[in-house]
C-alpha positions as CSV (number, residue, x, y, z in Angstrom):
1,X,40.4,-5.0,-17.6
2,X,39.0,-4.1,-14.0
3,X,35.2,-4.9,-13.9
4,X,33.4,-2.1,-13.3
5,X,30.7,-2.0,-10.8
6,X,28.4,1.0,-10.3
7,X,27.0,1.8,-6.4
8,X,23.8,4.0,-6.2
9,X,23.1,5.7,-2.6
10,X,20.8,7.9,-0.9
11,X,21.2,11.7,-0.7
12,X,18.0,12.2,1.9
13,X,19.2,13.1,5.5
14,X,15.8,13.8,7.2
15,X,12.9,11.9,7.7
16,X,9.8,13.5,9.6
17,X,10.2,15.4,13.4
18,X,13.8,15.8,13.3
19,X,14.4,11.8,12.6
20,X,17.7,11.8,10.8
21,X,18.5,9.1,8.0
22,X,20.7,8.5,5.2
23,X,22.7,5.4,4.2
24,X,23.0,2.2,6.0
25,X,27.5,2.6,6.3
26,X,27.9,-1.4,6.8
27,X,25.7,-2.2,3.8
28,X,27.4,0.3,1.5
29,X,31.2,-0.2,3.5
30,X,30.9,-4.2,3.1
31,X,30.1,-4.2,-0.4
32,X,32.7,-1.8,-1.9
33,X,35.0,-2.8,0.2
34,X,34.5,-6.8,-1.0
35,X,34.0,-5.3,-4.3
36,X,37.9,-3.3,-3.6
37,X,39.0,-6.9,-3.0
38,X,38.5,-8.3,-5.6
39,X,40.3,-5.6,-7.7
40,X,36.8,-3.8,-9.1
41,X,36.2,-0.6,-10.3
42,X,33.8,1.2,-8.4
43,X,32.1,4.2,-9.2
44,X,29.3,5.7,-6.4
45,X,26.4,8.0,-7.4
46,X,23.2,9.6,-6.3
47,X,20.7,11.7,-6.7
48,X,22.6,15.2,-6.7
49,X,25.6,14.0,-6.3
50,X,28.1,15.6,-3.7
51,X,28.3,13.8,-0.1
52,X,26.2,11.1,0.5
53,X,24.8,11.1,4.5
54,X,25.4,8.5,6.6
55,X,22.4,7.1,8.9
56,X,24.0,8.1,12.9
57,X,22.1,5.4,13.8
58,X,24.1,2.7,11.6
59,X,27.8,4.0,13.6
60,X,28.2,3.6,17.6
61,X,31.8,2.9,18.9
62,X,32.0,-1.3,17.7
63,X,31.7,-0.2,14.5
64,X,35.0,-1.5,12.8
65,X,37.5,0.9,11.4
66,X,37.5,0.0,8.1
67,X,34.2,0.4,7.9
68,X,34.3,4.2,9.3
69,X,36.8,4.9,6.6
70,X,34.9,3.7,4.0
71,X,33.0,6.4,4.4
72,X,35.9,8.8,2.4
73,X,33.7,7.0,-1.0
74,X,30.8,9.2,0.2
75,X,32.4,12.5,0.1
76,X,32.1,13.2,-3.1
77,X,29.6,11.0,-5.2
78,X,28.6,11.4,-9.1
79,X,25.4,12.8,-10.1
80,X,23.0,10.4,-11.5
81,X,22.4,12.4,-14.2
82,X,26.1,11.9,-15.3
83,X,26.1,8.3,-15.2
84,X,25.3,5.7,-17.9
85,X,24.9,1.8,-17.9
86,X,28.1,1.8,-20.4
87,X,30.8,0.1,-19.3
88,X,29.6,-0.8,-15.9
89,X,28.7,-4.8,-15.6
90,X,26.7,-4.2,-12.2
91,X,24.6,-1.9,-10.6
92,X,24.5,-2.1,-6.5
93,X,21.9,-0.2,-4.4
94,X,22.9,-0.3,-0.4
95,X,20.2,0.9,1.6
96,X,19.6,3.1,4.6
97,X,16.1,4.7,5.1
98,X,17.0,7.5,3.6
99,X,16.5,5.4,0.3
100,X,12.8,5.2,0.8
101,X,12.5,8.9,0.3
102,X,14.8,10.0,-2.7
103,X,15.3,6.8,-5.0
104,X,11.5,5.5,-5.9
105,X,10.4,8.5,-8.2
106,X,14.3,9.6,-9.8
107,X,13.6,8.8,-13.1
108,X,17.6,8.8,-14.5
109,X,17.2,5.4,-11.4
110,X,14.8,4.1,-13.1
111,X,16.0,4.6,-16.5
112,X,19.4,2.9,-15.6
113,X,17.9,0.1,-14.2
114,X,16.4,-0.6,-17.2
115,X,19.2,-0.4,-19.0
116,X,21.3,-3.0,-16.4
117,X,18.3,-5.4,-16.0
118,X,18.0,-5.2,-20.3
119,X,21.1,-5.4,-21.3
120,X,21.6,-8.7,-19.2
121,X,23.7,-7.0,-16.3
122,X,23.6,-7.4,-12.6
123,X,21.2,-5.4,-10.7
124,X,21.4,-5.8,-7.2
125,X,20.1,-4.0,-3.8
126,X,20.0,-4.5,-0.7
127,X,17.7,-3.9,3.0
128,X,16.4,-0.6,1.8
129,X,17.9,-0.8,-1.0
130,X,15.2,-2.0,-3.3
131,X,13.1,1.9,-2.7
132,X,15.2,1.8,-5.5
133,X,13.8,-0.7,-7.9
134,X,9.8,0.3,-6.9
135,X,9.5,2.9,-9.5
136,X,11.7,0.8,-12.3
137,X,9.9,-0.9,-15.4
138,X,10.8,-2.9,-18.1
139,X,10.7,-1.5,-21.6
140,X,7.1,-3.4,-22.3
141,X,6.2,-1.0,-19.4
142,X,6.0,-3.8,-17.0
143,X,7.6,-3.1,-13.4
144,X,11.0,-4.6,-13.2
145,X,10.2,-6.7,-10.5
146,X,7.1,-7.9,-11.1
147,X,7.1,-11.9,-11.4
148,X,10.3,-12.3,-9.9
149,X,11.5,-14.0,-6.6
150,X,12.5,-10.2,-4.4
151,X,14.0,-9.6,-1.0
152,X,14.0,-6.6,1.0
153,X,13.3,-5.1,4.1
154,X,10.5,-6.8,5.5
155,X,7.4,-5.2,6.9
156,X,7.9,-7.3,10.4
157,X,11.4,-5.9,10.2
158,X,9.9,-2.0,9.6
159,X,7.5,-2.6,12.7
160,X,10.3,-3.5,14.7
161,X,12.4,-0.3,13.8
162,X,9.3,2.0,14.8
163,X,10.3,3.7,12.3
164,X,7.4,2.6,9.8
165,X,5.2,5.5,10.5
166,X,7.7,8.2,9.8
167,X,8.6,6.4,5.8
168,X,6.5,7.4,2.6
169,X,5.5,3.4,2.4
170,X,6.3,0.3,3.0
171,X,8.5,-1.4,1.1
172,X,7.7,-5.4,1.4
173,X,4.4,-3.9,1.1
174,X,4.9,-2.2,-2.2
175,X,7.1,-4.7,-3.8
176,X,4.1,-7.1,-3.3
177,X,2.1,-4.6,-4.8
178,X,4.1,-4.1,-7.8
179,X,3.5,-8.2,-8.5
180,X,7.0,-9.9,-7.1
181,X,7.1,-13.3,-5.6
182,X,8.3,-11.2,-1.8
183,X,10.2,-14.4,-0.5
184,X,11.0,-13.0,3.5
185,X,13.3,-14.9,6.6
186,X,12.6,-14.5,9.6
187,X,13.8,-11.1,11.2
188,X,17.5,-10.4,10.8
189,X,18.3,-13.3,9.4
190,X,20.8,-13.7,6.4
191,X,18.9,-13.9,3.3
192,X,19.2,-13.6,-0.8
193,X,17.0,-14.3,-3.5
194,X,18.8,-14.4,-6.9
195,X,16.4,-14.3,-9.9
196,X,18.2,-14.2,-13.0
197,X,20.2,-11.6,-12.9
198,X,18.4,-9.8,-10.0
199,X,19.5,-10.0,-6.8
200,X,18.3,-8.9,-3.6
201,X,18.9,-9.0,0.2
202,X,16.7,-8.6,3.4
203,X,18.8,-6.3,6.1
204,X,22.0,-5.2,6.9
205,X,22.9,-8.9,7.8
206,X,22.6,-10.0,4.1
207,X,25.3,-7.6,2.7
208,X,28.0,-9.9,2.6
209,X,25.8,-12.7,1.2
210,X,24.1,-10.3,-1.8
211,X,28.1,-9.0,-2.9
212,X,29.1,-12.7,-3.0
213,X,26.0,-13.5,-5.3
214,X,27.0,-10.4,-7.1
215,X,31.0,-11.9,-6.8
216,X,29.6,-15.1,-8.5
217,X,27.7,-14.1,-10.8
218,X,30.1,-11.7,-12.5
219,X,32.4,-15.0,-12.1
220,X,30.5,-17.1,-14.7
């Protein structure tokens, strides 16, 4: 049987003074479509379900076909709310800065992380990806990252973006905060950290590398 692999993205198109966000298409395109490859199921949901925005800025006229018609997955995502960790052996959250907004406080995110990290499956994420895993605990109450080696869009990153100011926090920050072991590479470098069965990814450069960890791992 197919393995089944379940993608969580963003649902948030605005950030503040007409800014427009969403997802990251590379970082969500490169992973289903690796995950397609290799003859998974994939299943994407957010928030509220429906279309899930694409960031304008992550689409200019080099960006790769099949990468632009990856973005037929996002038309019509699942609600969260209709999703559980049954069945699925991996949960994958691309980022996008509209992440930072609309993933940290859903509490149905937070409850299937739990479920994944518990029940011994993959949790992955990736550049913004990780908003995601900020508001997660364990079931001793402990936040799910907390100890662990994490990866994620780095603060140096954010201040080169400008885009820091306009974002509720930020997220190397905040991970930090929450007690992870925040292991960064230098700015748009390729980088994963793979604790256990966590794993986690610095920018849209480390997409490929985080879906092969996830690739692997499901492998053993």
């Amino acid at each position: 049987m197919a393995k089944q692999i379940l993608m969580v993205v963003t649902n948030h198109t605005d950030m503040q003074e007409g800014k427009k966000t969403g997802i990251w298409l590379s970082e969500f395109a490169e992973a289903y479509l690796a995950f397609e490859n290799k003859g998974y199921e994939i299943t994407v949901a957010s928030p509220f379900g429906g279309v899930g925005p694409i960031d304008p800025g992550s689409v200019d006229d080099q960006t790769p076909q099949e990468i632009l018609d990856a973005a037929k997955h996002l038309e019509n995502t699942k609600k969260l709310d209709d999703v559980t960790a049954d069945g699925f052996e991996a949960i994958f959250l691309p980022g996008g800065h509209g992440t930072m907004f609309d993933l940290p406080d859903n509490q149905k995110l937070q409850q299937l992380l739990r479920d994944f990290y518990e029940a011994g499956k993959i949790v992955a994420a990736v550049c913004h990806g990780p908003a995601g895993l900020v508001g997660a605990t364990l079931s001793d109450g402990q936040p799910l990252v907390a100890g662990k080696r994490v990866n994620a869009f780095t603060d140096r990153e954010e201040a080169a973006t400008g885009l820091g100011s306009y974002l509720p926090f930020l997220l190397e920050s905040r991970i930090r905060d929450l007690g992870a072991i925040f292991v960064a590479a230098p700015n748009w470098s390729t980088h994963v950290e793979v604790d256990g069965n966590l794993i986690t990814g610095q920018n849209p450069q480390s997409t490929l590398a985080v879906t092969e960890a996830v690739i692997s791992k499901l492998g053993e």
